[in-house]
N, C-alpha and C positions, 0 to 999 in steps of 0.2 A: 544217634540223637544226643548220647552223653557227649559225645564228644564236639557235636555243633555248642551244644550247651557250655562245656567249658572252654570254646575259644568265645562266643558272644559275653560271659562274664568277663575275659582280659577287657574288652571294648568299652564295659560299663567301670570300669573299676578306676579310681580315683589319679593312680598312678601304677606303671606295672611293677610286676612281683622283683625283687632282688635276685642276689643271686643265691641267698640263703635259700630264700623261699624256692628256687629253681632245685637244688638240691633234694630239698622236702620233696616236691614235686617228683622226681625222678625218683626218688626213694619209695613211695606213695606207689609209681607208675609200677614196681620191681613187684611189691608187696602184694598187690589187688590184683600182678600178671600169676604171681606166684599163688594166691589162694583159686586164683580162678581154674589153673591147673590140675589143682590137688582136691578142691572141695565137690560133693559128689551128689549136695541136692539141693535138687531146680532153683528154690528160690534165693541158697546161698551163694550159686552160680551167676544170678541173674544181678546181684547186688553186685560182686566182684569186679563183673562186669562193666554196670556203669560206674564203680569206682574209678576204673581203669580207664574206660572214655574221658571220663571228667577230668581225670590229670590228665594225661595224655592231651585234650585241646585246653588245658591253659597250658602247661606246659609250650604245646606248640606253636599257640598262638602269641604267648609272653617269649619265645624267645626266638620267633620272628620276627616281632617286630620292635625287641631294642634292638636286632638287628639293621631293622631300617633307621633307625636313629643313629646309631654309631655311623651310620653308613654316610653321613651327611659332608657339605662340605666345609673343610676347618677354618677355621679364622686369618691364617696364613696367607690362603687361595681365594680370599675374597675379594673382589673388582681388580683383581690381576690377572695379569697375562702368562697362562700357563700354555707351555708346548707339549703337546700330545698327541700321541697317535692312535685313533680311534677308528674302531668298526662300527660302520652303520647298521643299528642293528634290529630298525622296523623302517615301516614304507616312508618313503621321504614327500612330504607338503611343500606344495608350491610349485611354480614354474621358473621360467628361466631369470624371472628378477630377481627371486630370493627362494630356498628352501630351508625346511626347516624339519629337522631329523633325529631321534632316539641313539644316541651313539654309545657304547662300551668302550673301555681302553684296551686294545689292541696287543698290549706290551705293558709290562711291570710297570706300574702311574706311581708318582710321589707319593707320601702318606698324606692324607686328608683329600683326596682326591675321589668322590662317589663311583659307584659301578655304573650307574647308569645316569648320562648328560644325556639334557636336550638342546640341540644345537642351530643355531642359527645362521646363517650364511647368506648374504646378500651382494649383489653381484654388483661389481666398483660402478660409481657413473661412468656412462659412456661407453661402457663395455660393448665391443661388437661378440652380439651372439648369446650373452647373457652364461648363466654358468653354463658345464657340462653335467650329464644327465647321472645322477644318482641311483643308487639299487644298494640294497642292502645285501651285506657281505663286502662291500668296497672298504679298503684300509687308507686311511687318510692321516699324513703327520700335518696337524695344523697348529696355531696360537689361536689362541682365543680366551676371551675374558670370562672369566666365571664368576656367575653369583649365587646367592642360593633363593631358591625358588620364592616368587613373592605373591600374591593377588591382591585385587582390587576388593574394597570393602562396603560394593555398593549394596543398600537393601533389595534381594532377591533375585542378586547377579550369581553367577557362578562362582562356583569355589574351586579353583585354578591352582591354588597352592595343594586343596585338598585330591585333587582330580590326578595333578604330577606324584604324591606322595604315596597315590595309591597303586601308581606305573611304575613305582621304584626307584621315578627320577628326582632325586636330592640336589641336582645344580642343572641351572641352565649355563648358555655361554655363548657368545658372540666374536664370530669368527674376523679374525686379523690377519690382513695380508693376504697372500695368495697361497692355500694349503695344497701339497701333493700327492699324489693318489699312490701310495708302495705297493698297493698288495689286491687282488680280489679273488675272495675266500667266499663263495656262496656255501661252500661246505660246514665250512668255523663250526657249528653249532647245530643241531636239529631247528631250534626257532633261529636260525639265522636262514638255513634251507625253507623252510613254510615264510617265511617274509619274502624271500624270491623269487618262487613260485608265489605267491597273491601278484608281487609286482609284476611278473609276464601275461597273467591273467589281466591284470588292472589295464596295463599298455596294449594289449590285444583287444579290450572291450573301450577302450578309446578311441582306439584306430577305426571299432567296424562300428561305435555309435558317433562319432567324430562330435557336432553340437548341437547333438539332442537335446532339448529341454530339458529330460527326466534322467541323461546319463550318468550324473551322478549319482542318481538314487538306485538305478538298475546297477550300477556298482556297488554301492553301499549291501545291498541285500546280497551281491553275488559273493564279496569278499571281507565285508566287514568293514572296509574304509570309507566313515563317514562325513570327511574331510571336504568334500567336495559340496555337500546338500545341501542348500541355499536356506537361506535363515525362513525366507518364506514357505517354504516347504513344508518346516518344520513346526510353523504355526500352522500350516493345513491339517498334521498330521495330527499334531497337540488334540485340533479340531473333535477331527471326525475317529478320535482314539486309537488309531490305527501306529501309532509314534513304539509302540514296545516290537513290533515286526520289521522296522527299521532299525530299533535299536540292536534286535540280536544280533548275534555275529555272522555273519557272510557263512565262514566257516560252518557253522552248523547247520545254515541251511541247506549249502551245499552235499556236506554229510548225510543227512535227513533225504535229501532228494536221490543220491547216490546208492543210499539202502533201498531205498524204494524203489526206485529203477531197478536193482539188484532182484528184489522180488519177484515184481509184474515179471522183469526176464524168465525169471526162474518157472513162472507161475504158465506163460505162453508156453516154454517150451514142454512142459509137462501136460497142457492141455493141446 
């Protein structure tokens, strides 16, 4: 709890700490590891302790995220056309007119260039066939224009800038020309693998709901990808409260059902 406690103080606090104060803070973290080691009653233990929480999340929470701040994209790289080769690196939106997809750079990126782009790609007029099919782990050298992430500033619209910043994505970018596919690495990464697997799952529960009313929704709860659930849906849900079991993640329910299944097994065969 000290330590939720001192990552929600970075979030309240006016500006974050330096790097002085980052020092303090690690010094702080040494001192309160080190009394907590040596000191031998209960309640001088139990202060130590949440001394050490409380540095420890601001600490970790102030230097993640000027982390994501440095992270952004520079002055240089803005409404230009940078070449890059990127891995897709969550499930890709959209069909064959336009997708639109979480990318990482693949290969050593210029400096001012973010770790994580969201990309957009839309397929030329006239194209017979529209693009080819996407899955994360594909390696793509493309051009495309990058900006840094903007929203709309309607009263009680979403917050778009606030929603990419909290995904890690600090530029969007808009694909030029025709990009070519070098590489595909469903391995690259552990979450480059679990993006994979949802996509085979996501293409497999397309195939056997094909245009079901509610397939998007029965994906959304199977996988987490909410991409698909119709705005009206989402005011039924708003409705009748039921909007926070759609919002979990696929992932966990799936997990949650997997242990449980794991039980009852266990519980049959023992009975």
């Amino acid at each position: 709890m000290a330590f939720v406690a001192g990552s929600g103080a970075v979030q309240l606090a006016p500006r974050l700490p330096g790097a002085g104060a980052a020092w303090l803070l690690a010094g702080a973290c040494l001192l309160a590891l080190a009394a907590l080691m040596r000191l031998r009653q209960r309640g001088a233990k139990a202060g130590a302790a949440l001394a050490l929480g409380m540095c420890a999340g601001l600490l970790n929470a102030g230097a993640q995220a000027q982390w994501r701040l440095d992270d952004g994209l520079a002055d240089a790289h803005q409404d230009a056309v940078s070449r890059l080769v990127l891995r897709i690196a969550e499930l890709p939106d959209g069909d064959a007119g336009g997708q639109r997809f979480v990318a990482e750079p693949a290969e050593p990126a210029p400096p001012g260039i973010p770790s994580r782009i969201q990309v957009s790609w839309q397929a030329p007029p006239g194209a017979q066939g529209g693009l080819t099919a996407l899955m994360p782990g594909q390696v793509w050298r493309m051009a495309l224009v990058l900006r840094r992430p903007r929203g709309l500033l309607n009263p009680d619209g979403a917050d778009a800038e606030g929603r990419l910043f909290a995904r890690g994505v600090r530029a969007v970018g808009q694909v030029r020309g025709q990009p070519r596919l070098v590489a595909d690495r469903p391995w690259a990464t552990p979450g480059v693998a679990i993006e994979r697997a949802r996509h085979r799952v996501r293409e497999g529960l397309r195939a056997a709901l094909g245009a079901h009313r509610y397939a998007p929704v029965l994906i959304a709860l199977a996988i987490g990808d909410q991409a698909g659930v119709a705005r009206e849906d989402w005011r039924l849900f708003n409705r009748s409260g039921i909007t926070h079991l759609v919002s979990i993640s696929g992932m966990h329910v799936t997990s949650i059902a997997g242990m449980a299944g794991l039980l009852v097994a266990a519980a049959w065969r023992r009975g």
